[in-house]
N, CA and C of each residue as an Amber inpcrd file, in Angstrom:
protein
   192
   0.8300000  -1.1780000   0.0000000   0.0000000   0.0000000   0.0000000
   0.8770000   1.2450000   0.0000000   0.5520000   2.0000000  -0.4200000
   1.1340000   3.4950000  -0.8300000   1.0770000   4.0810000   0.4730000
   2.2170000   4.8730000   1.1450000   2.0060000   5.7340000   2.3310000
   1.4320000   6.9800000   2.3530000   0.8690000   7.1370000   1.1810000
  -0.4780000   8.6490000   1.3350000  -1.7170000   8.0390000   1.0790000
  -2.7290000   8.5760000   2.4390000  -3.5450000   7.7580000   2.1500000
  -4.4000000   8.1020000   1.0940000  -5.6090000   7.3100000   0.8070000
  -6.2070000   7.7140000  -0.5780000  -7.2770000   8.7390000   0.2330000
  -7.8290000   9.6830000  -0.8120000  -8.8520000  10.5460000  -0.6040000
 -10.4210000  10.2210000   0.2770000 -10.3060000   8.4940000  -0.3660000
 -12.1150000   8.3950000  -0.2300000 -11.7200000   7.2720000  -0.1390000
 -12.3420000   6.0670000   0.9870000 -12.0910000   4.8530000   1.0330000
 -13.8780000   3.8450000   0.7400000 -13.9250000   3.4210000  -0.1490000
 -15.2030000   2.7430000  -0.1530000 -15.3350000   0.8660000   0.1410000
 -15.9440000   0.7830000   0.8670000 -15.7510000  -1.1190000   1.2190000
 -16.8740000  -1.3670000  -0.0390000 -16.4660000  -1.8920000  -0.6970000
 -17.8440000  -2.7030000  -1.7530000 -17.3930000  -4.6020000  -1.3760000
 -18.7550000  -5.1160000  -1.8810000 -19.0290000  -6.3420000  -1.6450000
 -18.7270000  -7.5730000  -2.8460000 -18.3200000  -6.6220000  -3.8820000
 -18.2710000  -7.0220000  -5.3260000 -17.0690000  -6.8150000  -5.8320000
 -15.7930000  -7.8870000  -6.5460000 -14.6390000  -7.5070000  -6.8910000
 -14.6100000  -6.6320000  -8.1210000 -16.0530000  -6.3590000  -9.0110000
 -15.8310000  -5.8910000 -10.1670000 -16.8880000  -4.3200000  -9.4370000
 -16.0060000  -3.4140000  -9.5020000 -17.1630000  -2.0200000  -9.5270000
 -16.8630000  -0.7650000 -10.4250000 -17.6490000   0.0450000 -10.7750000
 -17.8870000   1.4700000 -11.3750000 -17.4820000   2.2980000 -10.6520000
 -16.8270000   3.5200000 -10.7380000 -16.5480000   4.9360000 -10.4470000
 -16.5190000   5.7210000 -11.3190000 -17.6370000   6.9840000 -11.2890000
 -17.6020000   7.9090000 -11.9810000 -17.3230000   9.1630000 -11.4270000
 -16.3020000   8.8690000  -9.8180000 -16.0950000  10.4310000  -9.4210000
 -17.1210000  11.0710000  -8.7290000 -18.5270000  10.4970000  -8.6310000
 -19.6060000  11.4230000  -8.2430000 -19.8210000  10.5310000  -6.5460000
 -20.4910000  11.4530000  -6.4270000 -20.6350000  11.2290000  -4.4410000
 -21.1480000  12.6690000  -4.2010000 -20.3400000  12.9960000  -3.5250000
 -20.6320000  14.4590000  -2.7800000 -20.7220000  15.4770000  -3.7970000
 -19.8710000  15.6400000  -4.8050000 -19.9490000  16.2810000  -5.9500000
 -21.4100000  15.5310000  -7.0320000 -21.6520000  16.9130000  -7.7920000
 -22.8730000  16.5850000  -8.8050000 -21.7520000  15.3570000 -10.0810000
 -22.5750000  14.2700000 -10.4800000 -21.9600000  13.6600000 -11.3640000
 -21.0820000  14.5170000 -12.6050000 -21.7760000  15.4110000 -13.2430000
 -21.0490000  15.5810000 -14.3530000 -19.8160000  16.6820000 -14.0240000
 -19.5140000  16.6520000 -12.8210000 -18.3090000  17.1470000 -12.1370000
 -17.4880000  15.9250000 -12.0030000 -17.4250000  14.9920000 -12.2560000
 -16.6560000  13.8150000 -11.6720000 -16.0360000  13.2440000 -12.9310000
 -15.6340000  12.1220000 -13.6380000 -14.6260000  11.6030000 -14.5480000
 -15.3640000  10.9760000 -15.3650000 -15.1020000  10.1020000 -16.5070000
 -16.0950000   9.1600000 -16.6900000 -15.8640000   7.9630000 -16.3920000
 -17.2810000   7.1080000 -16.3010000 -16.7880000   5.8410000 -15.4290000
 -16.2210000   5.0980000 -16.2580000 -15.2350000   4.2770000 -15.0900000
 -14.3660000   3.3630000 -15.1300000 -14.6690000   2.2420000 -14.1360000
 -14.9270000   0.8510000 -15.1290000 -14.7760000  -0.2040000 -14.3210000
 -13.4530000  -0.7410000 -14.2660000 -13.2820000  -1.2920000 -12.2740000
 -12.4700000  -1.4300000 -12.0830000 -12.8480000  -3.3610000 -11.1530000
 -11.4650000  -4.0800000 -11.2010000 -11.6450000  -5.1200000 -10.9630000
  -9.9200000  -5.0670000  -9.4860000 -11.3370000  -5.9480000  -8.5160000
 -10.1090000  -6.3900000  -7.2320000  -9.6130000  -6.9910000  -7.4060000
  -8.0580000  -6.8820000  -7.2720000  -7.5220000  -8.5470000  -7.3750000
  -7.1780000  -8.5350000  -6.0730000  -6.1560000 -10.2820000  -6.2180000
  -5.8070000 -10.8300000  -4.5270000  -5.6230000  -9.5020000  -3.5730000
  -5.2670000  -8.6630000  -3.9350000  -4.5650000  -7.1760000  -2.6060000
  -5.9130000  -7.2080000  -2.4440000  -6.9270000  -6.9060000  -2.3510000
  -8.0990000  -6.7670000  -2.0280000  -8.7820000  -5.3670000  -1.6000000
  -7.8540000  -4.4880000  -2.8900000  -8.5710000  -3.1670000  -3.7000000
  -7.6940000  -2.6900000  -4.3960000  -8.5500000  -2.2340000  -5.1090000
  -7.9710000  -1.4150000  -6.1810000  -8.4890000   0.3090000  -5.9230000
  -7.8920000   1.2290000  -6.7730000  -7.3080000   2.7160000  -6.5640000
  -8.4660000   3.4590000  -8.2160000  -9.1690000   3.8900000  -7.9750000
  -9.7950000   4.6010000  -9.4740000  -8.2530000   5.6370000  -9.5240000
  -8.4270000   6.1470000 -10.9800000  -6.9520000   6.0610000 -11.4570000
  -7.0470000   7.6010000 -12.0290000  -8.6390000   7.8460000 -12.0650000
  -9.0560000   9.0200000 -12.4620000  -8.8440000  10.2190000 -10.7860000
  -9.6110000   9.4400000  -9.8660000 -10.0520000  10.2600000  -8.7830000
  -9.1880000   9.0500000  -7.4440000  -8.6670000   8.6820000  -7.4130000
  -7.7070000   8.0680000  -6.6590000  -8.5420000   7.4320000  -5.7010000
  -9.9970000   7.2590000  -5.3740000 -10.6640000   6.4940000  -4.3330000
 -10.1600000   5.0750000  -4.4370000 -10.2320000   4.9150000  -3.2070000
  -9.6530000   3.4140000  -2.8800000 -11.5250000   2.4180000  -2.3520000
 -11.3760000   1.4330000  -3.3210000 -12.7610000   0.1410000  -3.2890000
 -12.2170000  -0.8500000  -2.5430000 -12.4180000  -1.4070000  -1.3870000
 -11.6150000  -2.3020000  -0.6600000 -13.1470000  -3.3800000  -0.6300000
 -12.6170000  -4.4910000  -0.6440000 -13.4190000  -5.5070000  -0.4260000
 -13.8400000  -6.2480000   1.0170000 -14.7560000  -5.7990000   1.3230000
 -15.2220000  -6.6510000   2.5520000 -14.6280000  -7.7340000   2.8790000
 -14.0100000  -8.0620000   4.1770000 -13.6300000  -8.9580000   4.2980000
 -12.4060000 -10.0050000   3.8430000 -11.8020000  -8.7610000   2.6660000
 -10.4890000  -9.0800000   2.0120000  -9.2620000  -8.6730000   2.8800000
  -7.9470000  -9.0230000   2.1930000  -7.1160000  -8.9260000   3.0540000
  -6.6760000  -7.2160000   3.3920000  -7.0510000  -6.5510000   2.6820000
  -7.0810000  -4.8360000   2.5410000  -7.8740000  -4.6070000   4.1240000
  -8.9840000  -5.1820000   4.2060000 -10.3990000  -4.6750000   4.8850000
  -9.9610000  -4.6550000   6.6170000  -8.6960000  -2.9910000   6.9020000
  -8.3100000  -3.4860000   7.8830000  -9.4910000  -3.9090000   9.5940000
 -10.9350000  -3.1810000   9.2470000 -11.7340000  -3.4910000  10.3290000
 -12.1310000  -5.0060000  10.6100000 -11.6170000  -5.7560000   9.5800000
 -12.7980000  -7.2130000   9.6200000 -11.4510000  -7.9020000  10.7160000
């Protein structure tokens, strides 16, 4: 893992997910989406907006 942390940390339940940047911001302020896939590290980084998707219960998921 990178020693800065990422901006936005999201736990999803699914190794394959979407980010389009939008959340708190109105969507068409945000990037366009990009699907992104977990592997074994158990998340991956959107590449546009740097949020980090950690997988429940994966080896990333430091609360479980």
């Amino acid at each position: 893992m990178s020693t800065i942390p990422p901006p936005e940390t999201i736990k999803v339940k699914e190794l394959r997910v979407a980010c389009d940047g939008g959340g708190d911001i109105a969507p068409a302020l945000g990037h366009p989406r990009v699907y992104l896939h977990i592997d074994d590290n158990g998340y991956v980084e959107c590449g546009y907006c740097d949020r980090r998707f950690v997988l429940e219960g994966g080896p990333a998921d430091t609360d479980s």
